[in-house]
N, C-alpha and C positions, 0 to 999 in steps of 0.2 A: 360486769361492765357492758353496756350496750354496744355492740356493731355494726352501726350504719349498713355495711357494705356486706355482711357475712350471706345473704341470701345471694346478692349477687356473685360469689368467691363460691360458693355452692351450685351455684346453675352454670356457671364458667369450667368447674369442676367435670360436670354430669356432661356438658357438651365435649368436653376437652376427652374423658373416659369413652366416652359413644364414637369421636371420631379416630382416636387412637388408638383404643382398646387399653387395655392395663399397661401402662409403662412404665417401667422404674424409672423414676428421672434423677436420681442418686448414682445410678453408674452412667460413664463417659460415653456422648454417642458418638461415632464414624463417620462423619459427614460425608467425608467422599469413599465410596466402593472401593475395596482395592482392584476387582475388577475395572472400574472404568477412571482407574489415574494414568493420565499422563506420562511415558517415562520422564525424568528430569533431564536437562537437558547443562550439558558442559558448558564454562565460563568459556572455553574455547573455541566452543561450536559459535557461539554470540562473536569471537571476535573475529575468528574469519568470515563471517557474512559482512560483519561492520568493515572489514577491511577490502571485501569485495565490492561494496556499496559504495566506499569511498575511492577507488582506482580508477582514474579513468584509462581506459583502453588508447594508444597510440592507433592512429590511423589518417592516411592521406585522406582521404575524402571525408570527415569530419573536420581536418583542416582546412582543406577547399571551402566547404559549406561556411566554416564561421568566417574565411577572408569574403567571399564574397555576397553572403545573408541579405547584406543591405542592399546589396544592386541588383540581385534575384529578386527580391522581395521588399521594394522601398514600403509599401503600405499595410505589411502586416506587422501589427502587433506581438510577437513573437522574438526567441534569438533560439539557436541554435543552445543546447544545458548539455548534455553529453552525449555519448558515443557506447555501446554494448556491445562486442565483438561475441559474436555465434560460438556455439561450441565444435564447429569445424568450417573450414572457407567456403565451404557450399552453402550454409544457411546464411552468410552474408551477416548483417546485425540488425540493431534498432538506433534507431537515433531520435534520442528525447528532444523536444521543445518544449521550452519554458515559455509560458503564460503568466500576469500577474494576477488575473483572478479567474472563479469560476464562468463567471457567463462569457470571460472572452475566450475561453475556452470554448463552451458551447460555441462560439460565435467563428472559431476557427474549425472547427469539428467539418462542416461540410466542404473545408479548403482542403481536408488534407489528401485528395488524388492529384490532384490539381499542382500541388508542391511537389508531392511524389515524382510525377511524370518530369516535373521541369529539374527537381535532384535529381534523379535520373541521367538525364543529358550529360552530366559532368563527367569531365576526362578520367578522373579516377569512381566516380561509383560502382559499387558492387552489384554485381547481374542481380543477388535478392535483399531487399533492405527493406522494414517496417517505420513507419512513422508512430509516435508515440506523443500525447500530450502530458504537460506534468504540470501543477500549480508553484511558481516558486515565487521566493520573497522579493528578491531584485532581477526586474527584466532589464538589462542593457538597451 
């Protein structure tokens, strides 16, 4: 019976041997090294990150910021999203703002010393504290 193809399945062959070398393709291959796997990682470990991601931290001066956002800041685009308490009172936190897209973000990017210096000012701020931008779905 004629084969169209079999020259071609021949030279695919002779390239496939050249670049391989002899390989059984009948037994199972390894795809990933047991050297370079990943340990696995516990359902648990996933759920205290998730439940740290979702807590928000109590803090006076996150409350400040979100009573008074609007009269600090009537013309920016922004609101106060959450609060990240330091892993001891010396490092102070971070306090996220939520943006509804990417370029006003860009677009707030060179405000934020400027915010900084005026949070700052507030009765309860913490002597160290980061600004943080963050894209989110509903800006208030």
């Amino acid at each position: 019976m004629f084969d169209p193809y079999r020259k071609r399945r021949e030279k695919a062959a002779r390239i496939r041997e050249m670049r391989m070398g002899a390989v059984d393709f009948s037994l199972p291959v390894d795809g990933d090294i047991p050297s370079l796997r990943r340990p696995s990682s516990q359902a648990g470990d996933y759920m205290d990150s998730l439940v740290e991601d979702l807590t928000r931290d109590r803090s006076t001066f996150f409350d400040e910021v979100v009573q008074c956002w609007r009269e600090l800041f009537p013309d920016i685009n922004a609101c106060p999203g959450k609060w990240v308490s330091g892993p001891n009172p010396k490092s102070g936190g971070r306090l996220f703002l939520h943006v509804a897209s990417a370029p006003a973000l860009f677009a707030l990017r060179p405000k934020l010393p400027s915010i900084k210096r005026k949070l700052a000012t507030l009765a309860s701020a913490p002597v160290r504290f980061t600004l943080h931008l963050e894209i989110a779905q509903k800006v208030k």
